[in-house]
C-alpha positions as CSV (number, residue, x, y, z in Angstrom):
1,X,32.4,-20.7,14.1
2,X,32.2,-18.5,11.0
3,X,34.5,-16.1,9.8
4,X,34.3,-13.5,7.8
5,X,35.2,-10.0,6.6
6,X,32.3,-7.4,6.9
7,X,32.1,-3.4,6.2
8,X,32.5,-1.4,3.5
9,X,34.8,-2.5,0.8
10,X,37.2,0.4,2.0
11,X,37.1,-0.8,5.3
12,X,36.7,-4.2,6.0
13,X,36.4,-5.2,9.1
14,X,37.8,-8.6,10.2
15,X,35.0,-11.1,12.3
16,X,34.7,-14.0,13.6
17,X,30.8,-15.6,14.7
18,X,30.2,-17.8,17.0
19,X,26.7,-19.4,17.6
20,X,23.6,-20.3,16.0
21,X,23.1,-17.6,13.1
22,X,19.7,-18.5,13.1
23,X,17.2,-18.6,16.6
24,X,20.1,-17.3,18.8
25,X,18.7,-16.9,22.5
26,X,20.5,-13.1,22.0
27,X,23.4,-11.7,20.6
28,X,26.6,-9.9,21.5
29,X,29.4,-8.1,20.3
30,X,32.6,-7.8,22.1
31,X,34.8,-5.1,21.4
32,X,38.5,-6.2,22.0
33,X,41.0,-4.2,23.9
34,X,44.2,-2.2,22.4
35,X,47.5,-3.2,21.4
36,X,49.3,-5.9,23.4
37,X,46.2,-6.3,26.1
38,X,44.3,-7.8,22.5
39,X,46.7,-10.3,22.4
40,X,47.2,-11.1,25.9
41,X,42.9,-11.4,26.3
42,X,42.4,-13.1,22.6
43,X,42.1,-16.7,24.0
44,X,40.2,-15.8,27.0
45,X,37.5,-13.8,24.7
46,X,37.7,-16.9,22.6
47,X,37.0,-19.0,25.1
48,X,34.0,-17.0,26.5
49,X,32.3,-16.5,23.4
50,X,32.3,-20.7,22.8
51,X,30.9,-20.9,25.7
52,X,27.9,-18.5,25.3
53,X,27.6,-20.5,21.4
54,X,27.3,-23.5,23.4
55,X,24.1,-21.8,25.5
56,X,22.9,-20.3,22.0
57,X,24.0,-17.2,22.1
58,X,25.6,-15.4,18.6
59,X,28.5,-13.5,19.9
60,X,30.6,-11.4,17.2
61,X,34.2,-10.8,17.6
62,X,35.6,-8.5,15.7
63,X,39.0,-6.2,15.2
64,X,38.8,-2.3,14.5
65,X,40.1,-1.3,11.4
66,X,43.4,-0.6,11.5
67,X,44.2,-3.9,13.8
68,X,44.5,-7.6,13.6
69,X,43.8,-8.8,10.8
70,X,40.6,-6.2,9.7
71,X,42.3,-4.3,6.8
72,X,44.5,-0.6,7.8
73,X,47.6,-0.1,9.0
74,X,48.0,0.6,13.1
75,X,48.2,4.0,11.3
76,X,44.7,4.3,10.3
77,X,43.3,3.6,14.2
78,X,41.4,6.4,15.5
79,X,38.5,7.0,17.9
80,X,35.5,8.0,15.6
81,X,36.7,5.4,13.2
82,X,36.7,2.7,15.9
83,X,33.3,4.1,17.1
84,X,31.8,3.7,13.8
85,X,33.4,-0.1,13.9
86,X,31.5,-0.8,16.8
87,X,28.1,0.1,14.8
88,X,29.1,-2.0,11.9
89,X,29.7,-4.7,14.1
90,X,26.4,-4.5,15.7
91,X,24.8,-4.1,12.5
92,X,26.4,-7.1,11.3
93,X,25.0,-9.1,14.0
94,X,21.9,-8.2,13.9
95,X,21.6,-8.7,9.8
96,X,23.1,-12.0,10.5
97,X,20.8,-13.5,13.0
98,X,17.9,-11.0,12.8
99,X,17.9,-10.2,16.1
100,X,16.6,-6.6,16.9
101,X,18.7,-5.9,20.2
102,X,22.6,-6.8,20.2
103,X,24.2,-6.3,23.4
104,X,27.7,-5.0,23.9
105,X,30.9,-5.7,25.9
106,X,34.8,-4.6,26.2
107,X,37.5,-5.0,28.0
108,X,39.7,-2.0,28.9
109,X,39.4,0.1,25.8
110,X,37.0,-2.3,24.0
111,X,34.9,-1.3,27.2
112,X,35.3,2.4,26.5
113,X,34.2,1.9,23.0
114,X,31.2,-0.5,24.1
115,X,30.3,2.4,26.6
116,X,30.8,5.1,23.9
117,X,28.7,3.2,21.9
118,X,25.5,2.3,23.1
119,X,25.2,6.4,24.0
């Protein structure tokens, strides 16, 4: 497990990787829900992305700006900035382990925002 703050300076983004930076079988990036539901699914979305590590997967968790502990104030949220989030955290992944194709996946809003994204 690795973690890290990626982004712009402006707007770093909080991130946590698990799996093998290096060779990964594939990579995903799961966008969290909102508000309480992040904290009520944290440990489960933990949980998950071990266990996709441990098959040697690279799986990014990340928080939008504006949440957790990524840099903003609750404030600062929006839509387009969250959307733009979403393509930093794919970028990340991908820079990090190489990997051309990074998948996606949400829960509740963090689906809408995968959705959104891969438009």
């Amino acid at each position: 497990m690795e973690i890290f703050y990626f982004g712009q300076s402006s707007r770093r983004l909080f991130g946590v990787l698990d799996g093998p930076s290096q060779n990964p079988r594939g990579g995903l990036v799961f966008c969290p829900p909102f508000g309480d539901e992040a904290v009520a699914t944290y440990a489960a979305l933990a949980r998950w992305s071990k266990e996709l590590a441990a098959r040697g997967f690279a799986v990014l968790r990340f928080h939008p700006y504006g949440t957790g502990e990524s840099d903003g104030t609750f404030a600062d949220f929006n839509l387009q900035g969250a959307l733009r989030d979403v393509s930093a955290a794919v970028s990340c992944l991908a820079t990090r382990t190489g990997l051309e194709c990074v998948g996606l996946f949400g829960a509740r809003f963090g689906g809408f925002l995968a959705a959104q994204a891969a438009l």
